[in-house]
C-alpha positions as YAML, in Angstrom:
chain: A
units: angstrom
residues:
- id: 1
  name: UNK
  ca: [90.23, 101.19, 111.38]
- id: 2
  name: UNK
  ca: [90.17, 101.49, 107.41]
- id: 3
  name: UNK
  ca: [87.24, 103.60, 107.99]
- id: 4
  name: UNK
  ca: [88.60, 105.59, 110.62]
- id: 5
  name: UNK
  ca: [91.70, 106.57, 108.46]
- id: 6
  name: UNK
  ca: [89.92, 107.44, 105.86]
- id: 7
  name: UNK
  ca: [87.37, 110.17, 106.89]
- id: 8
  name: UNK
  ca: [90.74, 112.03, 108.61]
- id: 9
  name: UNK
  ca: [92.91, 111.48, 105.56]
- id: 10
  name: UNK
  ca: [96.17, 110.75, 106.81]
- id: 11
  name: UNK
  ca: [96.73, 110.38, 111.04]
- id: 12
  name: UNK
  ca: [99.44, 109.38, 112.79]
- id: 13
  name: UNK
  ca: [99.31, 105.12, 114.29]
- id: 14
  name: UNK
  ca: [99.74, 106.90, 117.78]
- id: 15
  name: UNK
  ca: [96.92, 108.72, 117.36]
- id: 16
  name: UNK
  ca: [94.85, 105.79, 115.89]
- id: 17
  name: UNK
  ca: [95.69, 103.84, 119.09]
- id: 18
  name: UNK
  ca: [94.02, 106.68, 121.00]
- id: 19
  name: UNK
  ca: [91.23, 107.55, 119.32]
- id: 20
  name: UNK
  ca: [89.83, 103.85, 118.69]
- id: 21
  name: UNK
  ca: [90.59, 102.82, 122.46]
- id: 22
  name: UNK
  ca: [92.94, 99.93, 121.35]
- id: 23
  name: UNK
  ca: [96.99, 99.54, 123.12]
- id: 24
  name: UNK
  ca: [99.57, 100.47, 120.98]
- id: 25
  name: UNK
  ca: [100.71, 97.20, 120.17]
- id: 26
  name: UNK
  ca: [97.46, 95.74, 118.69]
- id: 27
  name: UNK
  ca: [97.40, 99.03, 116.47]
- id: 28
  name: UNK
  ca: [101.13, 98.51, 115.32]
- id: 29
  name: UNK
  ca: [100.90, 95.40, 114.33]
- id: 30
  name: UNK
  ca: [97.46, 96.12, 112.34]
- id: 31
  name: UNK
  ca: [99.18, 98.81, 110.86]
- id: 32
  name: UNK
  ca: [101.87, 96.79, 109.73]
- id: 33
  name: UNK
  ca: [99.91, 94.36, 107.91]
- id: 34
  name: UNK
  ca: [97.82, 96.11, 106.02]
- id: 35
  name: UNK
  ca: [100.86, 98.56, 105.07]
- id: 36
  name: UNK
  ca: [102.52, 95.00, 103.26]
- id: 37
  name: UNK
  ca: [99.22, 94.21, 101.17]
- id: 38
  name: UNK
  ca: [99.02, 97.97, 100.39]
- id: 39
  name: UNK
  ca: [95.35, 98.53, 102.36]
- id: 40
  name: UNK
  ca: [97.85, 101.27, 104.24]
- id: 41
  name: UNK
  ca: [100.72, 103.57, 102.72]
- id: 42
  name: UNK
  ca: [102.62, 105.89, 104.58]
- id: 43
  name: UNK
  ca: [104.04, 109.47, 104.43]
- id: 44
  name: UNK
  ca: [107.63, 109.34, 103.38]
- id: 45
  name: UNK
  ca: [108.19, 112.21, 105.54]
- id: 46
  name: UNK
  ca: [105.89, 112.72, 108.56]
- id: 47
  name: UNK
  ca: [105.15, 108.71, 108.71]
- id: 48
  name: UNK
  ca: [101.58, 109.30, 108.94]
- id: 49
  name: UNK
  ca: [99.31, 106.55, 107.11]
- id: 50
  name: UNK
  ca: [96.64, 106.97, 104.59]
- id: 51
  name: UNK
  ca: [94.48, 104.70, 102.52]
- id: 52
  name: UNK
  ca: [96.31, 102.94, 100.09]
- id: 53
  name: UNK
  ca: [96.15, 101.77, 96.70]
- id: 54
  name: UNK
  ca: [94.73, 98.44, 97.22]
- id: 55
  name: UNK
  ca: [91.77, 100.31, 98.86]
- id: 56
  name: UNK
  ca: [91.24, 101.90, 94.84]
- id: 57
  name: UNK
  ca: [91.77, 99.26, 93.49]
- id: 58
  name: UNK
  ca: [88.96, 97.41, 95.28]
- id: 59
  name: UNK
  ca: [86.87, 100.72, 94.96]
- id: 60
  name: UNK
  ca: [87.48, 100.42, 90.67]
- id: 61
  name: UNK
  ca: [85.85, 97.22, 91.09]
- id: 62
  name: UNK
  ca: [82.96, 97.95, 93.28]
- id: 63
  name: UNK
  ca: [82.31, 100.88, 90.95]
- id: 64
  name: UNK
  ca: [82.17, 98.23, 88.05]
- id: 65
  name: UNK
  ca: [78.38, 97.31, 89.25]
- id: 66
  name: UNK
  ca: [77.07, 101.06, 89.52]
- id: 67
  name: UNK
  ca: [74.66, 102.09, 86.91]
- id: 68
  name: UNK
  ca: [77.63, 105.16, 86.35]
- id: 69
  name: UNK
  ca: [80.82, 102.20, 85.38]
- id: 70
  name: UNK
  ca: [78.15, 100.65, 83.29]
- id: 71
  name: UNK
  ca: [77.02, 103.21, 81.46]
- id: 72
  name: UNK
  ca: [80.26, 105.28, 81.00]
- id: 73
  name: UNK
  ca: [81.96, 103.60, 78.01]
- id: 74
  name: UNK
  ca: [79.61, 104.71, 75.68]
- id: 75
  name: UNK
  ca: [79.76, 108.13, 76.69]
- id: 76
  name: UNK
  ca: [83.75, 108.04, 77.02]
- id: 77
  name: UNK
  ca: [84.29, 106.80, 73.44]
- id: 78
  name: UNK
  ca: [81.63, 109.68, 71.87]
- id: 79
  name: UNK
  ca: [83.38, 111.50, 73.00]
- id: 80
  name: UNK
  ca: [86.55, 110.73, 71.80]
- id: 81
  name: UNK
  ca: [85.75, 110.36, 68.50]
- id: 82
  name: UNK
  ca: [84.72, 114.03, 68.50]
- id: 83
  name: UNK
  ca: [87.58, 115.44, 70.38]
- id: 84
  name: UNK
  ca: [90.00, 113.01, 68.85]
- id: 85
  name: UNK
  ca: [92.21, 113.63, 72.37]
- id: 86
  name: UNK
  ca: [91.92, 111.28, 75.77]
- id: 87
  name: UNK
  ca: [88.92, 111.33, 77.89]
- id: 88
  name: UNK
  ca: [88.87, 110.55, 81.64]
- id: 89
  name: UNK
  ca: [86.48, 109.76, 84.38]
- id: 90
  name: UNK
  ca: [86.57, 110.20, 87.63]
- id: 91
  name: UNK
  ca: [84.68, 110.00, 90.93]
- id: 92
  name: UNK
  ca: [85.47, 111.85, 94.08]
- id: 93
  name: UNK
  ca: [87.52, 110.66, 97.27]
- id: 94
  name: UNK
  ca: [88.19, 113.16, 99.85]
- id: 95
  name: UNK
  ca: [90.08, 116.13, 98.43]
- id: 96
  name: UNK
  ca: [91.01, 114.30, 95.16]
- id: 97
  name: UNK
  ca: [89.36, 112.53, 91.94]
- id: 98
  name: UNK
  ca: [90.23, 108.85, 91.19]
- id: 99
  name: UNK
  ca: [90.56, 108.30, 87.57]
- id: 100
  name: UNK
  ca: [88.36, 104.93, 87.10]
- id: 101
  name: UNK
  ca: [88.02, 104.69, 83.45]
- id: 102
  name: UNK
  ca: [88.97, 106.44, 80.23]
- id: 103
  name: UNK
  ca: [89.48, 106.39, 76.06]
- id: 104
  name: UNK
  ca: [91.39, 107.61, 73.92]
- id: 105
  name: UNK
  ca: [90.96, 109.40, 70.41]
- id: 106
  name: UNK
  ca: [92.44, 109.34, 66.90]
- id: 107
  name: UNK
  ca: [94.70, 112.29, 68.19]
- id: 108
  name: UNK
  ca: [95.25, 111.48, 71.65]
- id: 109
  name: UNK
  ca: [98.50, 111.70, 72.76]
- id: 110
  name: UNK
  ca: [100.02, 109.44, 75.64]
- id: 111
  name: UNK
  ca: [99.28, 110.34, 78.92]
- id: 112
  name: UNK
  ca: [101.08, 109.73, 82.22]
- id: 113
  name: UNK
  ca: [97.66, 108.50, 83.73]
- id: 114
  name: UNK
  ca: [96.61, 105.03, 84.89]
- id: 115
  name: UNK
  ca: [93.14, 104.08, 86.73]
- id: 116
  name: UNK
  ca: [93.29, 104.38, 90.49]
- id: 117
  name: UNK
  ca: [95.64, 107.46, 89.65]
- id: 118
  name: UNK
  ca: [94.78, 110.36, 92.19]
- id: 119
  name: UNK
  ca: [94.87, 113.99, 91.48]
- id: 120
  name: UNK
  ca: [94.09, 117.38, 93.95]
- id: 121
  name: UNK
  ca: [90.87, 119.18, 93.40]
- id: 122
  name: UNK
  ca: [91.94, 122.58, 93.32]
- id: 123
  name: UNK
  ca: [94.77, 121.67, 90.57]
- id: 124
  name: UNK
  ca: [92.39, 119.55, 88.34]
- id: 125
  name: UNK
  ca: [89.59, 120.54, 85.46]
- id: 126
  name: UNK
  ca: [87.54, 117.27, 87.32]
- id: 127
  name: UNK
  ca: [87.99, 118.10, 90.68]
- id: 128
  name: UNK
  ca: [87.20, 121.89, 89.85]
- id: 129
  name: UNK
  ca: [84.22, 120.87, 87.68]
- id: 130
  name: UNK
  ca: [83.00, 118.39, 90.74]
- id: 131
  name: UNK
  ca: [82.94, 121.25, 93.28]
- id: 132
  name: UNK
  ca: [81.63, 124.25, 90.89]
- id: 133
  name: UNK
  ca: [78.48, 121.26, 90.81]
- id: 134
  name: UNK
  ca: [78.19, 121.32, 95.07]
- id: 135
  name: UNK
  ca: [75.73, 123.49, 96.76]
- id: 136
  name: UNK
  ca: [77.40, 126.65, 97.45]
- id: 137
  name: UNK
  ca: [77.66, 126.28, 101.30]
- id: 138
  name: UNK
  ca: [79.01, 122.85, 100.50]
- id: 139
  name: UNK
  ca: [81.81, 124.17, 97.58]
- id: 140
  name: UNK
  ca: [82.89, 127.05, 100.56]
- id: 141
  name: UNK
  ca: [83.47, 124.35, 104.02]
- id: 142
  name: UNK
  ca: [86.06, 122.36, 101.26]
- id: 143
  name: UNK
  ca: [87.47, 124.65, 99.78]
- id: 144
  name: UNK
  ca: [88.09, 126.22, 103.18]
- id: 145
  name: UNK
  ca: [89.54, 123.17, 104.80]
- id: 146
  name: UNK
  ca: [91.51, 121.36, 101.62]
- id: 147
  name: UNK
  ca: [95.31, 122.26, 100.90]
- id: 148
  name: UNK
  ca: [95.91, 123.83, 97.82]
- id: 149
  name: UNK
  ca: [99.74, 122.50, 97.31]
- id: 150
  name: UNK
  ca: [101.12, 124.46, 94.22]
- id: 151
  name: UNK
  ca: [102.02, 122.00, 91.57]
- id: 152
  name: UNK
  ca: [103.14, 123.84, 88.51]
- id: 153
  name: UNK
  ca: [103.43, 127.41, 88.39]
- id: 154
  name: UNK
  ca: [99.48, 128.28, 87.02]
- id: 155
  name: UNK
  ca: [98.13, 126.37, 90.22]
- id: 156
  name: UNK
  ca: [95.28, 128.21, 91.81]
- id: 157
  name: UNK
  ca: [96.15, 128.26, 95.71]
- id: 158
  name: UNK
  ca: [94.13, 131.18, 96.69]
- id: 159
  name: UNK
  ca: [91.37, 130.33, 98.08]
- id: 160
  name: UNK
  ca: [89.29, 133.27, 97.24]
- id: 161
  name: UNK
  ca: [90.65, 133.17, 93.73]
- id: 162
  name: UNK
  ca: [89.65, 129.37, 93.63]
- id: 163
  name: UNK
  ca: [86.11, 130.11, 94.55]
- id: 164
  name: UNK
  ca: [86.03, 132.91, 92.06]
- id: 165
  name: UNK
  ca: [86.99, 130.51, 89.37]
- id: 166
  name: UNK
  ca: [84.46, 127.49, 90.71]
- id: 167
  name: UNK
  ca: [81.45, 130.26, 90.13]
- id: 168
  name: UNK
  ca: [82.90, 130.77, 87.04]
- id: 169
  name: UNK
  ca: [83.01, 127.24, 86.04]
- id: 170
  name: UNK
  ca: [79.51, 126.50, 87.51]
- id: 171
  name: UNK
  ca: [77.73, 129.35, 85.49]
- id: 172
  name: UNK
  ca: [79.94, 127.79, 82.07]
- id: 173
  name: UNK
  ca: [78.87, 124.51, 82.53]
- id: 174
  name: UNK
  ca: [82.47, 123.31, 82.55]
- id: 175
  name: UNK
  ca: [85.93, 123.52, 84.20]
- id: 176
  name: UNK
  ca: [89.37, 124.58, 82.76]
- id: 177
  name: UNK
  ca: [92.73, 123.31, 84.13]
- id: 178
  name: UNK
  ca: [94.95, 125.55, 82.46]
- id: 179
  name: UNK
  ca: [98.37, 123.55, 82.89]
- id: 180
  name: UNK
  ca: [97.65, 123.54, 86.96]
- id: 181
  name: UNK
  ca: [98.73, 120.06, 87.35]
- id: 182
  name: UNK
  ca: [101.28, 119.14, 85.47]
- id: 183
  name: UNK
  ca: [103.80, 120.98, 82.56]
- id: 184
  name: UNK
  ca: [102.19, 121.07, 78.74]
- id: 185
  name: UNK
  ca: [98.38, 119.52, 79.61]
- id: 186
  name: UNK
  ca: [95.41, 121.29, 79.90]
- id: 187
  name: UNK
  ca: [92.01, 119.72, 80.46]
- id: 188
  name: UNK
  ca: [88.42, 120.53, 80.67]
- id: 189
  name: UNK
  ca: [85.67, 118.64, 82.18]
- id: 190
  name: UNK
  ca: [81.86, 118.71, 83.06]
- id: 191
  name: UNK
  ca: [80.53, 117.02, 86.11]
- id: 192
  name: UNK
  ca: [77.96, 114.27, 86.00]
- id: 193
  name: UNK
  ca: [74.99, 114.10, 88.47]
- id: 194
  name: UNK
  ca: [72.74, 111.29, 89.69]
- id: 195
  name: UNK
  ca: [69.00, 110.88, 89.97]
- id: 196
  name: UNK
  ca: [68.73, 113.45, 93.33]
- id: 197
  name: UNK
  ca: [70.86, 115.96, 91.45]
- id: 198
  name: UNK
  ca: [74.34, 115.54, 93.24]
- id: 199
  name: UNK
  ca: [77.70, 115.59, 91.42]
- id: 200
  name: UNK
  ca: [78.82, 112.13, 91.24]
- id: 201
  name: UNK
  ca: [82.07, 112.42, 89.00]
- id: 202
  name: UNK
  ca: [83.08, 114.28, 86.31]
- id: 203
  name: UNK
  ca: [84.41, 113.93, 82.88]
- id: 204
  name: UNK
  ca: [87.12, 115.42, 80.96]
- id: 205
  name: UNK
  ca: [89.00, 115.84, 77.67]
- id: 206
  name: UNK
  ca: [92.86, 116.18, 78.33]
- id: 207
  name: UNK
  ca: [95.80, 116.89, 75.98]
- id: 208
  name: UNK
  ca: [99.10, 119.05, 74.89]
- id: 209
  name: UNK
  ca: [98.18, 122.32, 77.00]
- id: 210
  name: UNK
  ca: [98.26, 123.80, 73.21]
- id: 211
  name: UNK
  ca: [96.23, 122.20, 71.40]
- id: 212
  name: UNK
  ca: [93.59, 121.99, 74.13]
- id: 213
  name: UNK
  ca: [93.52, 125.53, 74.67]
- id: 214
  name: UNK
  ca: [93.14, 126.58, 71.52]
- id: 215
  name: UNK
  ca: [89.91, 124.59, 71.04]
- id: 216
  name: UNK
  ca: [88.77, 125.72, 74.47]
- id: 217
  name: UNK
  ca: [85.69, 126.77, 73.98]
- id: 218
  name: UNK
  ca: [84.46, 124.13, 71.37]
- id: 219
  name: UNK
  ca: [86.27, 121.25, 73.97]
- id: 220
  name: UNK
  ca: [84.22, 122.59, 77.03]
- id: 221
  name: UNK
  ca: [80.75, 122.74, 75.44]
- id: 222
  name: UNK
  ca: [81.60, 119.31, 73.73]
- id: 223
  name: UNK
  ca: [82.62, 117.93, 77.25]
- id: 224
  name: UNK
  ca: [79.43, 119.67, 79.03]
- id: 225
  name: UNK
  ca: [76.89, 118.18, 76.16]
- id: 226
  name: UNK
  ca: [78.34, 114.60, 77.10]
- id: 227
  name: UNK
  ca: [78.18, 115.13, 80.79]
- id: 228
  name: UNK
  ca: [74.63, 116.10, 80.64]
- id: 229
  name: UNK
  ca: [73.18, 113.16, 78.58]
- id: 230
  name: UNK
  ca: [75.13, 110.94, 80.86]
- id: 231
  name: UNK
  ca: [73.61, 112.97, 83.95]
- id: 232
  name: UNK
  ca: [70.28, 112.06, 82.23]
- id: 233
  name: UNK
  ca: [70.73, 108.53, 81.35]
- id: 234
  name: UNK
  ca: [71.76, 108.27, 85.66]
- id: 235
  name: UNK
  ca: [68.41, 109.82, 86.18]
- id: 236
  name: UNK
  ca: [68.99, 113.77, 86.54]
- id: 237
  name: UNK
  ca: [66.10, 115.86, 85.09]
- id: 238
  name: UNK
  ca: [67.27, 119.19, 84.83]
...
């Protein structure tokens, strides 16, 4: 049932009951349990149930055996020491990035960001740089289906505009969220491929939306140098 909720994102118990051939009751009462040890969370508003955060939390510590957890702090603190500002990675899950590890530099301000912490694609420098690194087919059937909620007033929810500025980010080598998420941050990031040459998860550098932006250019090719070695060290030849 886990499964089944989470390839359609969020679906109603009703409809859970119907489409996995079990009565109502059984499905209920499933539902119910796994809601109280946090497998399950529900919509405040249209009730529907998603995966919860117990289900990242388990997925941080699967993650902590893959060649990419093991081999990300020492590519996380380079880079903080040259940015001086807070680096994240993440990995994909569905139409958002899971932050599952991250450092911080000599400059790096606090940030309202905690592993397991979700955040939209379309409003994110990782999630952008993740799908400008998808096969172009790929990039246009999600960006196509995904909702682009408006979370501050520079997010992107255009889709043609959004695909504009993932072929943008593609050709850079690196992704820009210019305050799309949340007030006064701006990020960049670089995405990070495996061995057969798909994205995996992405990095970034995130601070004051000032600061940041000012050093744009020098952040995003410091950001894209770090993603690549790491791509390399996972096995990506260029």
């Amino acid at each position: 049932m886990l499964e089944h909720v989470g390839l359609r994102q969020e679906i109603s118990t009703n409809a859970i009951a119907t489409q996995l051939g079990l009565s109502r009751s059984a499905i209920y009462r499933i539902v119910h349990t796994l809601k109280e040890l946090e497998y399950l969370e529900a919509d405040h508003v249209t009730g529907r149930v998603r995966l919860g955060p117990r289900l990242v939390e388990l997925g941080v510590q699967a993650m902590a055996s893959t060649d990419l957890h093991k081999a990300a702090p020492q590519y996380l603190a380079g880079l903080a020491t040259r940015s001086g500002e807070t680096i994240f990675l993440a990995v994909p899950d569905g139409d958002a990035m899971v932050y599952v590890a991250k450092d911080r530099g000599a400059n790096a301000v606090t940030l309202h960001c905690q592993l397991g912490t979700r955040r939209p694609q379309h409003a994110s420098s990782l999630g952008k740089a993740w799908l400008s690194a998808l096969a172009p087919a790929e990039r246009v059937e999600r960006v196509t289906r995904m909702r682009l909620d408006r979370l501050t007033p520079n997010t992107i929810i255009d889709r043609t505009q959004l695909l504009d500025e993932l072929d943008r980010s593609g050709k850079r080598g690196w992704a820009i969220d210019n305050v799309e998420n949340e007030p006064d941050v701006a990020c960049v990031a670089a995405s990070i491929r495996d061995r057969t040459g798909q994205p995996v998860a992405a990095m970034s550098i995130a601070g004051p939306a000032g600061r940041v932006l000012a050093r744009i250019d020098e952040l995003g090719q410091l950001v894209a140098d770090a993603a690549g070695t790491f791509s390399r060290r996972l096995g990506y030849l260029p």
